[in-house]
N, C-alpha and C positions, 0 to 999 in steps of 0.2 A: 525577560525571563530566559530566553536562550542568545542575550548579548556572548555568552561566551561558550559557545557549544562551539567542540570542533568539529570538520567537515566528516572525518574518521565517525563519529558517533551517527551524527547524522546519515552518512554512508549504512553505517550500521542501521538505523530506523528504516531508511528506503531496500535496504537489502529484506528487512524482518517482511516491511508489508509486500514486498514483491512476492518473497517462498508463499505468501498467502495466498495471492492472487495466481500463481502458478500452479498449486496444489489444489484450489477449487476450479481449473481451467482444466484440470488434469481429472477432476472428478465426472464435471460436467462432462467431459470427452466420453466418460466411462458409462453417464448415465442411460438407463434402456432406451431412457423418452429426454436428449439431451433439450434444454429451456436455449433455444438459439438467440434470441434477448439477451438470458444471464450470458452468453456463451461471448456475445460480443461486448458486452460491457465488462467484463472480463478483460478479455484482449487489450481493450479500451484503457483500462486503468495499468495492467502492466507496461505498457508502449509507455505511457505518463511517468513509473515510475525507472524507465529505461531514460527516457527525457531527462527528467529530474537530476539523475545519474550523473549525468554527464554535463548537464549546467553546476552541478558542484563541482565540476573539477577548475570551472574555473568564476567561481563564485565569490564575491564580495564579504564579508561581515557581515552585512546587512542580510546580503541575498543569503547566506547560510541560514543566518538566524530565523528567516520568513520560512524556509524549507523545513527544519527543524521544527516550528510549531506545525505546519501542515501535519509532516510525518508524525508527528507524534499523537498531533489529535485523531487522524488515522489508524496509528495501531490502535489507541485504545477502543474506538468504532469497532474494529474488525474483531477484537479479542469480547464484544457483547454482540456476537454475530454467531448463531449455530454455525457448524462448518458447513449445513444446504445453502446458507445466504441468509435463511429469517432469521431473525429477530428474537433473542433469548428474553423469555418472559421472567421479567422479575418478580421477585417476593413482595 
């Protein structure tokens, strides 16, 4: 499915979920009673998609395409995520 995804796009995917995890690492920082758990699994996953980053730059075909389905199944996770972290209840 993403045999032909280029590394730009992909870049693009890891840059979407990064501003995500940066922006609730920036909330948590703000929160009265910050969750030091979320705070570090936060950090946790941006460092991963810092990693990521930069294994694309010198990435295979292969290795893109495996990146590309991670990231992707990732935003859609994060975008059925309130911005606290839970879990948006469906209809």
């Amino acid at each position: 499915m993403f045999e032909d995804v280029s590394p730009e796009a992909v870049e693009e995917l890891i840059q979407e979920v990064s501003a995500w995890y940066a922006a609730q690492i920036i909330k948590e920082r703000r929160a009265g009673v910050p969750d030091a758990d979320r705070y570090k699994v936060l950090k946790e996953e941006l460092a991963a998609c810092a990693a990521d980053h930069q294994a694309l730059q010198d990435a295979n075909e292969t290795e893109v395409a495996e990146i590309a389905s991670r990231y992707s199944a990732r935003v859609k996770e994060l975008k059925g995520q309130k911005p606290d972290g839970g879990r948006e209840v469906q209809p």
